[in-house]
DSSP file (Angstrom, degrees, kcal/mol; ACC not computed):
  #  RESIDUE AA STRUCTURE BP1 BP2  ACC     N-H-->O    O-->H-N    N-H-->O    O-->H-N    TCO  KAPPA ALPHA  PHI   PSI    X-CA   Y-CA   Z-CA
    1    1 A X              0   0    0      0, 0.0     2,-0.3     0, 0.0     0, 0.0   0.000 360.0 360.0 360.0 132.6   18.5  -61.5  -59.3
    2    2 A X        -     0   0    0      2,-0.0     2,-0.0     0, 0.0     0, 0.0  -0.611 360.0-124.6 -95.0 140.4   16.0  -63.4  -57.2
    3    3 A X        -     0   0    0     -2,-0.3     0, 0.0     1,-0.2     0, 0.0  -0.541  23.7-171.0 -62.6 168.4   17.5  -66.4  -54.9
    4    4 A X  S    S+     0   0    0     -2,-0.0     4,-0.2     2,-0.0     3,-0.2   0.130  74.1  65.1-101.6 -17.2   15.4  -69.5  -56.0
    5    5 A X  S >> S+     0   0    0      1,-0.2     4,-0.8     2,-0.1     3,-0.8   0.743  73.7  89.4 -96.0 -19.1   16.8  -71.8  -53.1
    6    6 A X  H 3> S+     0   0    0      1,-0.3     4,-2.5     2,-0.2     5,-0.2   0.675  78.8  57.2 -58.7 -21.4   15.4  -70.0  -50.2
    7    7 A X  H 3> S+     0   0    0     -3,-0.2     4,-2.9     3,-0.2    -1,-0.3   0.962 115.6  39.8 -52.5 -67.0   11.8  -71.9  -49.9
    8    8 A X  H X> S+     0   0    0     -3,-0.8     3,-1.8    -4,-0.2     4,-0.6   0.874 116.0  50.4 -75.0 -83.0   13.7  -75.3  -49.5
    9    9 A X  H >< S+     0   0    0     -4,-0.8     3,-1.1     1,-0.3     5,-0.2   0.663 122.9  29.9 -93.4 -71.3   16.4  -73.6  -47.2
   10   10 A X  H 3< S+     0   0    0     -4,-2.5    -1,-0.3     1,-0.2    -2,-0.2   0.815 120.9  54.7 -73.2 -13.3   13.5  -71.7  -44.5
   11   11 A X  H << S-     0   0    0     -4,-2.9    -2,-0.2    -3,-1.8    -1,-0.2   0.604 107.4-134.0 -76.6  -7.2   10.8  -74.6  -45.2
   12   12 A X  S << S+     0   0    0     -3,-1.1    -3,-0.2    -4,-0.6     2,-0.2  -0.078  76.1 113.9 106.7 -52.0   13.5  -77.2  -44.1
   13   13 A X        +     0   0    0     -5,-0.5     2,-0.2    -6,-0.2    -4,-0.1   0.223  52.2  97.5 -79.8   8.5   12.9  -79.6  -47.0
   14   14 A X  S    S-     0   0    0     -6,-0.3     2,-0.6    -5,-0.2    -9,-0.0  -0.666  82.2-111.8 -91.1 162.4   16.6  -78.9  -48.5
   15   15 A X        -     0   0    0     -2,-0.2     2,-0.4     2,-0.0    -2,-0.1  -0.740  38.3-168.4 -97.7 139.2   19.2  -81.4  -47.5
   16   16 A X    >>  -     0   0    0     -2,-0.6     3,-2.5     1,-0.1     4,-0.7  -0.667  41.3 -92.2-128.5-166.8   21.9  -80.6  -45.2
   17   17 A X  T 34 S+     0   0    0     -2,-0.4     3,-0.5     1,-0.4    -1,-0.1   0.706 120.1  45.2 -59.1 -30.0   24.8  -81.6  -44.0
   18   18 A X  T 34 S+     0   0    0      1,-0.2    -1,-0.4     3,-0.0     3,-0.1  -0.351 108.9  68.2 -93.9  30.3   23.3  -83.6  -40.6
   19   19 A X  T <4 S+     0   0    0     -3,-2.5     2,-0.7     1,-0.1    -1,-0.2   0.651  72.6  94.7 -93.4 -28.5   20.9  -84.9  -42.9
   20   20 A X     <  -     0   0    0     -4,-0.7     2,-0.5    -3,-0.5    -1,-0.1  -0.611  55.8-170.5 -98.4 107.5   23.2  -86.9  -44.8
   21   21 A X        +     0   0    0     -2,-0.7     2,-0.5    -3,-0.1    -1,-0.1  -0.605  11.0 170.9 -94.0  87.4   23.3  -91.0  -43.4
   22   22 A X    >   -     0   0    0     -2,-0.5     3,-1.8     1,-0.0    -2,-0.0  -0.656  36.4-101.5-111.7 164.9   26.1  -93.3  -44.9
   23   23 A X  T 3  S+     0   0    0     -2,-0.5    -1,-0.0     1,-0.3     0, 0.0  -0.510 107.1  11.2 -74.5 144.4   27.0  -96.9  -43.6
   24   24 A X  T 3  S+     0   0    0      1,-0.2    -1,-0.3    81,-0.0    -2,-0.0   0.542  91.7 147.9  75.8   3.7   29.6  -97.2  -41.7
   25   25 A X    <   -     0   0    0     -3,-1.8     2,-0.3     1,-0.0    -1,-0.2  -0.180  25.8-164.6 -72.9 149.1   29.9  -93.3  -41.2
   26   26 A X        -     0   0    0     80,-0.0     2,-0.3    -2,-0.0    79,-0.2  -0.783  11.0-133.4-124.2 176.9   31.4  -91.8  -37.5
   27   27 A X  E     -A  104   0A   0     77,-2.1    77,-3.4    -2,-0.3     2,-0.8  -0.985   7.4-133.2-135.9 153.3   31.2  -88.5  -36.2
   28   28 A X  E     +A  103   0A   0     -2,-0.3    75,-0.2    75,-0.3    79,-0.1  -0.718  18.0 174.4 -29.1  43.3   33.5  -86.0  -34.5
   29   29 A X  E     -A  102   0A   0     73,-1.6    73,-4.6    -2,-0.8     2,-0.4  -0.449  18.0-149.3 -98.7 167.9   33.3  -83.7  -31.5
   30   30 A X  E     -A  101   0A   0     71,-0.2    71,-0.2    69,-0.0     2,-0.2  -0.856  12.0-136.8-124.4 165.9   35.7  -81.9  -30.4
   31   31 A X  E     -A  100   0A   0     69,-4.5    69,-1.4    -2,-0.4     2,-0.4  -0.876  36.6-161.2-111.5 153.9   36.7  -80.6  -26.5
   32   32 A X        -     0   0    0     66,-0.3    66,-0.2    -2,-0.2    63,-0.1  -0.855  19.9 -94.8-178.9 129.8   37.6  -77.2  -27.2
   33   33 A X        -     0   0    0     64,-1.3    63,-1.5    -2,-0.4     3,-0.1  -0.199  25.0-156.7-110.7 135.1   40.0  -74.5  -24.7
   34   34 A X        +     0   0    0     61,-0.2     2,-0.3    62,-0.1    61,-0.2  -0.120  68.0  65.1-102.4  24.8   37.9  -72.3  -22.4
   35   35 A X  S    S-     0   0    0     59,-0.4    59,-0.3     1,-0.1    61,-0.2  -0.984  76.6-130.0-160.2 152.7   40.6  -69.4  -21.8
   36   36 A X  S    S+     0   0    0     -2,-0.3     2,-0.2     1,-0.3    59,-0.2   0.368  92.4  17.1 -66.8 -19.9   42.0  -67.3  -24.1
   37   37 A X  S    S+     0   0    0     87,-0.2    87,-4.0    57,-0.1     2,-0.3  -0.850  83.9 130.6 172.5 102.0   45.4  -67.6  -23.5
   38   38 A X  E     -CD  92 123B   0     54,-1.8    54,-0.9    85,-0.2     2,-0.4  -1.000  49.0-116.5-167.7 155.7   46.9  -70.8  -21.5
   39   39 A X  E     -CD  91 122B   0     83,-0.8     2,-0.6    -2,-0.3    83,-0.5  -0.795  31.6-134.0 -97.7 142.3   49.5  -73.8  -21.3
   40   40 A X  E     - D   0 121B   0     50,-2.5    81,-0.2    -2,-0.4     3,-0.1  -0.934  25.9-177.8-105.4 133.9   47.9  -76.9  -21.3
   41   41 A X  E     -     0   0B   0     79,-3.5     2,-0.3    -2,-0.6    -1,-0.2   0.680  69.5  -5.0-110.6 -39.3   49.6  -79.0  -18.3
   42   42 A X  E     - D   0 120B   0     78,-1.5    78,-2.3    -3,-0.2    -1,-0.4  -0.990  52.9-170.6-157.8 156.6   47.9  -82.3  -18.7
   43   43 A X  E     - D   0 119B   0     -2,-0.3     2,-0.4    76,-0.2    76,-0.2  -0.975  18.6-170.0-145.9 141.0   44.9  -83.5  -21.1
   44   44 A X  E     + D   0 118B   0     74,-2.3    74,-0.6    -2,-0.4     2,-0.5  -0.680  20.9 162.8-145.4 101.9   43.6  -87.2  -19.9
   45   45 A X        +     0   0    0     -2,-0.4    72,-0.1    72,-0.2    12,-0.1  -0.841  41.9 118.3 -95.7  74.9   41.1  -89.3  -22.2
   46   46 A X  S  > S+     0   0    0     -2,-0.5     4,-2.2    70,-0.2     3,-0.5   0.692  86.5  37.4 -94.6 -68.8   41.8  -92.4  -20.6
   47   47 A X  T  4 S+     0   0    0      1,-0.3     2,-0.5     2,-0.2     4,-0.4   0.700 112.6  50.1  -6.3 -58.0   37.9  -92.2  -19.7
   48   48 A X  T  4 S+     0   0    0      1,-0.3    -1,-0.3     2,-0.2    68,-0.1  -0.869 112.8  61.0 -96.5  93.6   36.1  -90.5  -23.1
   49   49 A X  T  4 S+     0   0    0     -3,-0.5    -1,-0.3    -2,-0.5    -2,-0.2  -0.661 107.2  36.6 -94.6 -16.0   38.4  -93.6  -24.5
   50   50 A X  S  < S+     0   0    0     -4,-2.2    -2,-0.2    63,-0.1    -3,-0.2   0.652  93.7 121.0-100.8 -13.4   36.5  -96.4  -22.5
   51   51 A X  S >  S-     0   0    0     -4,-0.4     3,-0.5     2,-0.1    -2,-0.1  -0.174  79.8 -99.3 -49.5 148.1   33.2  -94.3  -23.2
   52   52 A X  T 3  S+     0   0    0      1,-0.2     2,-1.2    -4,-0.0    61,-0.1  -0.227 104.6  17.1 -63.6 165.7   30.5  -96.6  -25.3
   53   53 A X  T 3  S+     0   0    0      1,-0.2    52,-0.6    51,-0.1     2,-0.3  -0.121  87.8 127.7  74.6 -51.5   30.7  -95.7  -29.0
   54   54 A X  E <   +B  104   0A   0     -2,-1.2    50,-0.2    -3,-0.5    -1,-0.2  -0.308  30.6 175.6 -72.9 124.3   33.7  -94.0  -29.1
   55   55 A X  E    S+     0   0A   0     48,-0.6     2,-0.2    -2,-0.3    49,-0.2   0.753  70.9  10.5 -83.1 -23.0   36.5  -95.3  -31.8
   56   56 A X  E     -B  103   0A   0     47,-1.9    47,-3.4     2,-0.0     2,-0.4  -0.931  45.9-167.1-160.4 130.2   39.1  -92.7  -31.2
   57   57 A X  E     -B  102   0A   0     45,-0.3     2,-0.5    -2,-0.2    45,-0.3  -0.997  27.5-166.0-131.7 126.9   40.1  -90.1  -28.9
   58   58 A X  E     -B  101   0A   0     43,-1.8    43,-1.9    -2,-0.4     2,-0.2  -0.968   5.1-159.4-144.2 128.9   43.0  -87.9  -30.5
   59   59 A X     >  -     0   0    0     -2,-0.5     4,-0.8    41,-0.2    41,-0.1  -0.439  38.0-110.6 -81.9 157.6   45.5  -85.2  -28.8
   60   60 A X  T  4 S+     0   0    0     28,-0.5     4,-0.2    39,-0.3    27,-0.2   0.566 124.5  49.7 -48.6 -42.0   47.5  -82.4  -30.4
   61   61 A X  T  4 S+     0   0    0      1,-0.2     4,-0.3     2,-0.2    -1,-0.2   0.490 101.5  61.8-148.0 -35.6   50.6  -84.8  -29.3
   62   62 A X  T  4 S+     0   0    0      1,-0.1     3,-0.3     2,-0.1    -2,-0.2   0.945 124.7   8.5 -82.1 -49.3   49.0  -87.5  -30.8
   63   63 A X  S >X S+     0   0    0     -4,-0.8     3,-2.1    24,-0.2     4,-2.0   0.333  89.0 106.7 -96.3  -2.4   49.0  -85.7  -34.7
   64   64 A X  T 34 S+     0   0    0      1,-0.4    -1,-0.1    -4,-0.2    -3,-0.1   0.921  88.3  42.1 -68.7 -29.0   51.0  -83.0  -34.3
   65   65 A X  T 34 S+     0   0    0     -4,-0.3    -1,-0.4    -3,-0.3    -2,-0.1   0.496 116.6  49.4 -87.3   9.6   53.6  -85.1  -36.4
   66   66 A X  T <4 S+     0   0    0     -3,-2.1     2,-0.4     1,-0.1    -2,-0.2   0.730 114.5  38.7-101.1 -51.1   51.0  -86.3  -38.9
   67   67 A X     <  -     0   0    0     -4,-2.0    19,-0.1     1,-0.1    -1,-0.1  -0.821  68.8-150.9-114.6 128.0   49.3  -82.9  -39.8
   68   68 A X        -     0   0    0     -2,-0.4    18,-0.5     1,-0.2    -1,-0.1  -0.075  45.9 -47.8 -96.0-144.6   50.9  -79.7  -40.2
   69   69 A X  B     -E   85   0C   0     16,-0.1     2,-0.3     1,-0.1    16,-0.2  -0.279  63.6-102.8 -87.9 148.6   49.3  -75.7  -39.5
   70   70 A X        -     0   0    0     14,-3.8    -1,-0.1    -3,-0.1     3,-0.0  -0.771  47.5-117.9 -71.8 125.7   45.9  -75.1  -41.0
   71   71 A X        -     0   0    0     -2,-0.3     2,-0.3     1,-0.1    -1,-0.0  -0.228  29.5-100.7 -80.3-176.6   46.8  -73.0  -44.0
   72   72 A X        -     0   0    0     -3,-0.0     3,-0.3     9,-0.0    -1,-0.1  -0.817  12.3-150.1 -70.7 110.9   45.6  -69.4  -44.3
   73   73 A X  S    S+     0   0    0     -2,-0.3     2,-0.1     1,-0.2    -2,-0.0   0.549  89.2  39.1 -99.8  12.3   43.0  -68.8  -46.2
   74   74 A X        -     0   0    0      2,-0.1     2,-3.6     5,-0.0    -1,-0.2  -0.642  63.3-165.3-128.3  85.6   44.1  -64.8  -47.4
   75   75 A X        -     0   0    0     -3,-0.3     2,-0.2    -2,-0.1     3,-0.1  -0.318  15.0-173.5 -57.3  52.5   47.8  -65.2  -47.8
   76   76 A X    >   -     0   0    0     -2,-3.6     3,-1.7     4,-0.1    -2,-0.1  -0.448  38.4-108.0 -79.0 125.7   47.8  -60.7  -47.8
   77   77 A X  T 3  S+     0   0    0      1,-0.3     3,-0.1    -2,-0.2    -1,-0.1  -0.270 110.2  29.0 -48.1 144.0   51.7  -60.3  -48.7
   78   78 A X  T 3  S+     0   0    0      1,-0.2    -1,-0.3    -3,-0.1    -2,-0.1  -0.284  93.7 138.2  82.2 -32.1   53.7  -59.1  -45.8
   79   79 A X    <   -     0   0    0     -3,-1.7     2,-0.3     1,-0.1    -1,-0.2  -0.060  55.1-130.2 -49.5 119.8   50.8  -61.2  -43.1
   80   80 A X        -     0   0    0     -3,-0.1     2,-0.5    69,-0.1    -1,-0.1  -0.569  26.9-164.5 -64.1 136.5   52.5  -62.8  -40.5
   81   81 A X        -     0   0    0     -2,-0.3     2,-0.2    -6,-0.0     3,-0.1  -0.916   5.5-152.5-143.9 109.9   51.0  -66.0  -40.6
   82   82 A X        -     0   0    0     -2,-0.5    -3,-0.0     1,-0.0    -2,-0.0  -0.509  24.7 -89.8 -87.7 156.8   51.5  -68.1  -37.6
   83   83 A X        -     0   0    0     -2,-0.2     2,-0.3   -14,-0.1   -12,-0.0  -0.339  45.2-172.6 -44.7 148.9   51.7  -72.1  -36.9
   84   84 A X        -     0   0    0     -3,-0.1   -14,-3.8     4,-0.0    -1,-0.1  -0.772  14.0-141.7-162.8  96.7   48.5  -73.1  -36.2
   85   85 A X  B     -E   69   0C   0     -2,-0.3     3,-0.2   -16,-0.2   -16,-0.1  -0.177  14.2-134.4 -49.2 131.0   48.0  -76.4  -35.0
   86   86 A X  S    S+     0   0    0    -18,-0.5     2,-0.3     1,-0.2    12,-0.3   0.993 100.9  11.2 -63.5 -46.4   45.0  -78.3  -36.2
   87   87 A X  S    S-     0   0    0    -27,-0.2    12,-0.3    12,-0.1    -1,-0.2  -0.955 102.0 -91.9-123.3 130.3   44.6  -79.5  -32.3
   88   88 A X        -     0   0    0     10,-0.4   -28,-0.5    -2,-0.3     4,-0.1   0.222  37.8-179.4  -2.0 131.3   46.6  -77.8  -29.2
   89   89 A X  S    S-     0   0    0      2,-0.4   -28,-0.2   -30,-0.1    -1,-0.1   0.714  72.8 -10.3 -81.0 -49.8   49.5  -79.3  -28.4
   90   90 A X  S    S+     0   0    0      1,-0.5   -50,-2.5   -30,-0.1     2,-0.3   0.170 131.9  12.2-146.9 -17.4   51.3  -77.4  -25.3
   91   91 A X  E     -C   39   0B   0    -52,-0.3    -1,-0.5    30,-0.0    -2,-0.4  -0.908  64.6-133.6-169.7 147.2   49.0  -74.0  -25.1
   92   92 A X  E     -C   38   0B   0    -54,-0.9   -54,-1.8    -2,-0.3     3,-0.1  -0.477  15.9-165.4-108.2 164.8   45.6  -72.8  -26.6
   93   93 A X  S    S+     0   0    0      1,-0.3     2,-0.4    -2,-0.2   -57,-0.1  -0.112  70.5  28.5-165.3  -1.2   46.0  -69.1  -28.1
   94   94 A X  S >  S-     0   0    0    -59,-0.3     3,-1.1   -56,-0.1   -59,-0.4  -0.852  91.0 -91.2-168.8 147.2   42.2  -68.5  -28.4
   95   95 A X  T 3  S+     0   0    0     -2,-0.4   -61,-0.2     1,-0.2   -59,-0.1  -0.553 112.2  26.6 -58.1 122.0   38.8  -69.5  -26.8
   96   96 A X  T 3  S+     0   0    0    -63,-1.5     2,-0.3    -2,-0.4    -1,-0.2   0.636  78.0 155.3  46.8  42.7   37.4  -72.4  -28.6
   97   97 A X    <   -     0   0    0     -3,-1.1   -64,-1.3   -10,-0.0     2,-0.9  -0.634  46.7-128.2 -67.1 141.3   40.8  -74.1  -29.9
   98   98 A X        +     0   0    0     -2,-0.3   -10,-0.4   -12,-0.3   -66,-0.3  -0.831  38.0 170.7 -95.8 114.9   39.9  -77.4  -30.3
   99   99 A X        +     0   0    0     -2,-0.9     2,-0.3   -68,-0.4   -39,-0.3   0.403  62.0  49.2 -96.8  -2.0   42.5  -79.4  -28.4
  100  100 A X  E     -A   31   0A   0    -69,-1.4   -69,-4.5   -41,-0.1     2,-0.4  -0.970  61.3-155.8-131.1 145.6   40.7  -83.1  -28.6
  101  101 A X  E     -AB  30  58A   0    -43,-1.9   -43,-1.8    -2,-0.3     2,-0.7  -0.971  12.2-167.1 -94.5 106.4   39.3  -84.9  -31.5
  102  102 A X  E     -AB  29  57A   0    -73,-4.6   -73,-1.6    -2,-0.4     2,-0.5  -0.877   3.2-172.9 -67.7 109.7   36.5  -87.6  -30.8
  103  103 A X  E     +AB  28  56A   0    -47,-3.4   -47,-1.9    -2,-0.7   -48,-0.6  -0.929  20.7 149.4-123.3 141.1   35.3  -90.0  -33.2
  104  104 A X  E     -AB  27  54A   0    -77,-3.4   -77,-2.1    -2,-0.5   -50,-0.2  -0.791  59.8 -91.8-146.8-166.8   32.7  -92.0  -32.6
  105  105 A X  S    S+     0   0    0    -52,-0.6     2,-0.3     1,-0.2   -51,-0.1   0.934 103.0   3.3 -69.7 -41.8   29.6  -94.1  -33.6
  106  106 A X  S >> S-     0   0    0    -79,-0.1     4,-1.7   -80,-0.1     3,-1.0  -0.982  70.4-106.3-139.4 136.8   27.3  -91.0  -33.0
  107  107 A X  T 34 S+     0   0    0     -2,-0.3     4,-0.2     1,-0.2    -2,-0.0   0.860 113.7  52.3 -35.6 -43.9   27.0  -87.9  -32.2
  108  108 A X  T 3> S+     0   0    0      1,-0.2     4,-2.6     2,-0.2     3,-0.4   0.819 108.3  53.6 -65.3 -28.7   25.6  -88.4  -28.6
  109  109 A X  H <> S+     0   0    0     -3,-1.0     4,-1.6     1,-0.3     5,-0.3   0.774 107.7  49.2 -88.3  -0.4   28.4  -90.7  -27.7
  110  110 A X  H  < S+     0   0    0     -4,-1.7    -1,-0.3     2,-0.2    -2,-0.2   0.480 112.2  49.6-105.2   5.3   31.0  -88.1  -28.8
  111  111 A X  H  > S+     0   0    0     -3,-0.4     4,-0.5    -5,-0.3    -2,-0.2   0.780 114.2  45.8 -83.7 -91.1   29.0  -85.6  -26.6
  112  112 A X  H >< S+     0   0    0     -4,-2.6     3,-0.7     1,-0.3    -2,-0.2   0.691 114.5  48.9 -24.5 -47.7   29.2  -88.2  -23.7
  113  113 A X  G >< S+     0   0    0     -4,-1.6     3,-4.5     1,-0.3     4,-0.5   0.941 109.1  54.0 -85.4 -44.0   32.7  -88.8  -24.3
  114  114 A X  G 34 S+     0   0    0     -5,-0.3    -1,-0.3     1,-0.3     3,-0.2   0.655  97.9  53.0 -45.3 -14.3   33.5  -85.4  -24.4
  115  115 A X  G << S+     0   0    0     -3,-0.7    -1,-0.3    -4,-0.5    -2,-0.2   0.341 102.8  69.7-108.6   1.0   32.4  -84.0  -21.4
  116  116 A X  S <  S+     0   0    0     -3,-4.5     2,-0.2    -5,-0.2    -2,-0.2   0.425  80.4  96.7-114.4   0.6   34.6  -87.2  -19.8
  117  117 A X        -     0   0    0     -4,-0.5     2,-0.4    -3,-0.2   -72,-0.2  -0.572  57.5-168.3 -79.8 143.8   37.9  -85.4  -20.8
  118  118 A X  E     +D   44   0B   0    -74,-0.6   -74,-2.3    -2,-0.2     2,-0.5  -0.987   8.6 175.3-136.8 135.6   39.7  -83.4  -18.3
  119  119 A X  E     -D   43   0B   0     -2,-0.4     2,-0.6   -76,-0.2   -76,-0.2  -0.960  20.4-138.5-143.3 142.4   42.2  -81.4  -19.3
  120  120 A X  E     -D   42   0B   0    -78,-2.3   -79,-3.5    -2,-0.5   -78,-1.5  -0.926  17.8-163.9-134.1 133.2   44.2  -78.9  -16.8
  121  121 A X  E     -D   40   0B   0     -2,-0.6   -81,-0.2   -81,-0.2   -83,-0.1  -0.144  18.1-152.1 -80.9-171.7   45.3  -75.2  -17.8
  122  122 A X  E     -D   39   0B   0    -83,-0.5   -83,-0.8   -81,-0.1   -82,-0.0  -0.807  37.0-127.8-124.8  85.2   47.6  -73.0  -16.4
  123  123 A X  E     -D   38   0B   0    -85,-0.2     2,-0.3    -2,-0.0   -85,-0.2  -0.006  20.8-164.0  -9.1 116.0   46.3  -69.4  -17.3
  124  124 A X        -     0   0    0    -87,-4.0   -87,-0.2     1,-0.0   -88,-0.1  -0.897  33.2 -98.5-126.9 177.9   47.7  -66.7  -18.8
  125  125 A X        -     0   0    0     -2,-0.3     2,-0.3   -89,-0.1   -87,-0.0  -0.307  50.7-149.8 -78.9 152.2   46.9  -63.3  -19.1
  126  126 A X        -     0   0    0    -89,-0.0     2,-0.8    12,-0.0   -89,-0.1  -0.799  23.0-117.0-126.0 177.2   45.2  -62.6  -22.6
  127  127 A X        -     0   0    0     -2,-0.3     6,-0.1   -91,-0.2     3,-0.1  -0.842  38.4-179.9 -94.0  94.9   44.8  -60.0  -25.1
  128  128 A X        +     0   0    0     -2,-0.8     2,-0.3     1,-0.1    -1,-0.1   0.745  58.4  16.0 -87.3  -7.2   40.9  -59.4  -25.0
  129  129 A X  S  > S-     0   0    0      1,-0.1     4,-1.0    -3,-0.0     5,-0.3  -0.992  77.9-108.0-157.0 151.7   40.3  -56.9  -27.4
  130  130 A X  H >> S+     0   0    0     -2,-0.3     4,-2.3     2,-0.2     3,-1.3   0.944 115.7  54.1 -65.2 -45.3   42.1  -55.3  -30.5
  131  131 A X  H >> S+     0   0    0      1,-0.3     3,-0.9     2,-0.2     4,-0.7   0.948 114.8  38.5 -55.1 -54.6   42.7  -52.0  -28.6
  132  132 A X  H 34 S+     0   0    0      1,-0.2    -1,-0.3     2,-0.2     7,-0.3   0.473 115.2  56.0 -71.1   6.3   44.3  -53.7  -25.8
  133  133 A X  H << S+     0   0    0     -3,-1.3    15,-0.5    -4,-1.0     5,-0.3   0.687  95.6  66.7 -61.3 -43.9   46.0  -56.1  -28.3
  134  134 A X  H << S+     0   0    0     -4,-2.3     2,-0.3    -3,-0.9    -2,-0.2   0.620  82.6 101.3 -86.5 -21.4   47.5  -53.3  -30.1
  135  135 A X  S >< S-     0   0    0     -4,-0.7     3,-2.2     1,-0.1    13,-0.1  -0.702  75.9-120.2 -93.7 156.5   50.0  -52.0  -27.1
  136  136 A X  T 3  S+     0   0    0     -2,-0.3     2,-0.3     1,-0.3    -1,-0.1   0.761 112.8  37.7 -38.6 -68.9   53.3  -52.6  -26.7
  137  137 A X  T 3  S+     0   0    0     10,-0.0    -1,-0.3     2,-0.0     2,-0.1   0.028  88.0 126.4 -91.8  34.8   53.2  -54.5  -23.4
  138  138 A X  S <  S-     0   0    0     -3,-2.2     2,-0.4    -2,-0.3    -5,-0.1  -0.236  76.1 -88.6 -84.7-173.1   49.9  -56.4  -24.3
  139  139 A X        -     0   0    0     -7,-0.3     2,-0.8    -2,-0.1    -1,-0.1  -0.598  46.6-123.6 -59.6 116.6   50.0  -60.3  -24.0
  140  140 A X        -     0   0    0     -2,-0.4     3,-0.3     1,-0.2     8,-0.1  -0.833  10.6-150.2 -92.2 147.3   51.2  -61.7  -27.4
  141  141 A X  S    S+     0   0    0     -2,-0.8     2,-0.7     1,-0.2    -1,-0.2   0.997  91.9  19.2 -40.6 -88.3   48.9  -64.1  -28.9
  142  142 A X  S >  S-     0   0    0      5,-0.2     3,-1.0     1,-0.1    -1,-0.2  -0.874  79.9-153.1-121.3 114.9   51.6  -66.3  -30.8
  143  143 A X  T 3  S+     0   0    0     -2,-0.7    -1,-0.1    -3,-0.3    -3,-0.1   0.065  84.0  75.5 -74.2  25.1   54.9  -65.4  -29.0
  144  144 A X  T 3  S+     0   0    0      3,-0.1     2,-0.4     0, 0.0    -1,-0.3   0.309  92.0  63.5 -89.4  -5.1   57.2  -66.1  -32.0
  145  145 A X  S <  S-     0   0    0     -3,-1.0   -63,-0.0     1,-0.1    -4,-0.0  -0.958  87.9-132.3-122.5 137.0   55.9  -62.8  -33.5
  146  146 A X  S    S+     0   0    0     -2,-0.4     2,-0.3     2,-0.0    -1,-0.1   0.507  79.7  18.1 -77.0  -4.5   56.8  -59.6  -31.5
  147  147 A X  S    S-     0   0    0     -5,-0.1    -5,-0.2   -10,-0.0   -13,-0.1  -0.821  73.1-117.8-117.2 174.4   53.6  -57.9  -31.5
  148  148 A X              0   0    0    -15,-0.5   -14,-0.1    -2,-0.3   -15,-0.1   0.527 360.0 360.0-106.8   7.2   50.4  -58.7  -32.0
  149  149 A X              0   0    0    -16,-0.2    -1,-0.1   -15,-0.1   -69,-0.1   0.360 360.0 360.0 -64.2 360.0   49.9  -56.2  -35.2
């Protein structure tokens, strides 16, 4: 079967998603865990909350009673399927968790504001790779489950 959309798609001239302009529309960034494996000890947007633009600055602690886990989207019988916060609360479990929400006027001021968040880890040792995942005395990922298989 031959695609038909692919012209619009590599010439550009399709619409996408940053194309689309509504009144009164915000945008989103998020600040997002640099370590694999870590306790979050403090996160302070008093800053990205005075930033111009910005409407909202939102914590893990701030929704965590509002929103529950991000479901699963292959629900394979037997899969341990762990809580999974929409943003960190108390420790980030993978590199690029999002642990703050920005909303703002524009993209650029939720960029600005982001980069004004400071947030302090405590480290922990991680599971980098499935082989080392896969032993007995690796790191667990989410320590409610007794391996990481």
């Amino acid at each position: 079967m031959k695609r038909t959309e692919d012209p619009r798609l590599i010439t550009g001239s399709s619409t996408y998603v940053d194309d689309i302009k509504l009144a009164g529309m915000l945008y989103v960034t998020f600040v997002r865990s640099v370590h694999a494996n870590a306790n979050i000890v403090s996160v302070n947007t008093e800053a990205a909350k005075a930033s111009a633009g910005v409407v909202e600055v939102l914590t893990g602690k701030d929704v965590s009673h509002l929103i529950g886990s991000v479901p699963c989207a292959a629900a394979i019988p037997g899969l341990k399927v762990p809580f999974q916060p929409v943003l960190a609360v108390d420790a980030v479990r993978f590199v690029g968790e999002p642990v703050v929400a920005i909303v703002a006027s524009d993209r650029y001021a939720g960029r600005d504001a982001a980069d004004l968040v400071e947030i302090e880890y405590e480290p922990l040792p991680a599971a980098v790779d499935v082989e080392a995942a896969m032993k007995p005395d690796s790191p667990k990922v989410h320590p409610q489950f007794e391996n990481n298989i």
